[in-house]
C-alpha positions as CSV (number, residue, x, y, z in Angstrom):
1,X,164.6,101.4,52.7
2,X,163.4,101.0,49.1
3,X,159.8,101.4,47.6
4,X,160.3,97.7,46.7
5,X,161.0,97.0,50.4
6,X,158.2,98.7,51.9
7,X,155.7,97.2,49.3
8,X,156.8,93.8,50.5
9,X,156.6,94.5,53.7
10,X,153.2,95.5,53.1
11,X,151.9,92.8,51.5
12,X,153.6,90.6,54.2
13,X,152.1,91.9,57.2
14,X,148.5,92.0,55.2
15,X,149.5,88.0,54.4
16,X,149.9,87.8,57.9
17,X,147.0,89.7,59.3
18,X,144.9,87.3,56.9
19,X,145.7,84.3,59.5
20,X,148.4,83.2,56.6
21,X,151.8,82.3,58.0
22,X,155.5,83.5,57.0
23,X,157.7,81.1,56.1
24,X,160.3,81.4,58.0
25,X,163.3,81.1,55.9
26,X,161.8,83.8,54.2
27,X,161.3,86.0,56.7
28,X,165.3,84.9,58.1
29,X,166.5,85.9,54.7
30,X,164.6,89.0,54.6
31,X,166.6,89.8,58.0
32,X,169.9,89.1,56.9
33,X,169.3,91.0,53.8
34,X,168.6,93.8,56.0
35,X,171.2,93.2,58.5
36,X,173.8,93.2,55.1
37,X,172.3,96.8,53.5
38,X,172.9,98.2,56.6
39,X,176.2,96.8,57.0
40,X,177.0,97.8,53.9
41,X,176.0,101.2,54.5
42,X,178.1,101.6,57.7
43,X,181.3,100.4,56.0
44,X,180.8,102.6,52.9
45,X,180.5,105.5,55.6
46,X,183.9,104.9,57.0
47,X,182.1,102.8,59.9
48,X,184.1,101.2,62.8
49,X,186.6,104.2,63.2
50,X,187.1,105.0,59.2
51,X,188.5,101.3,58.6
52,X,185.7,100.7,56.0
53,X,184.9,96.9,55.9
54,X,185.2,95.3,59.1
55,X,187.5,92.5,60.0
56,X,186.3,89.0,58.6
């Protein structure tokens, strides 16, 4: 996780504990940005039995 990516998260869950609400797209594109970095971590590790990128 970057320094960029924790200082979001930060001032998210400080938003949040202020009685503001997420948006939720945001917070759904946060995930799936996520969910893709680790993906793309995995595959660049040789991931799903050294086959790289996985099967579309």
């Amino acid at each position: 996780m970057t320094t960029s990516d924790l200082i979001r998260d930060w001032v998210a869950k400080g938003l949040a504990s202020a009685g503001r609400s997420l948006d939720p797209v945001t917070e759904l594109r946060r995930g799936l940005d996520t969910a893709q970095r680790a993906l793309d971590t995995f595959a660049a590790r040789g991931g799903a039995g050294g086959q790289g990128e996985a099967a579309a």
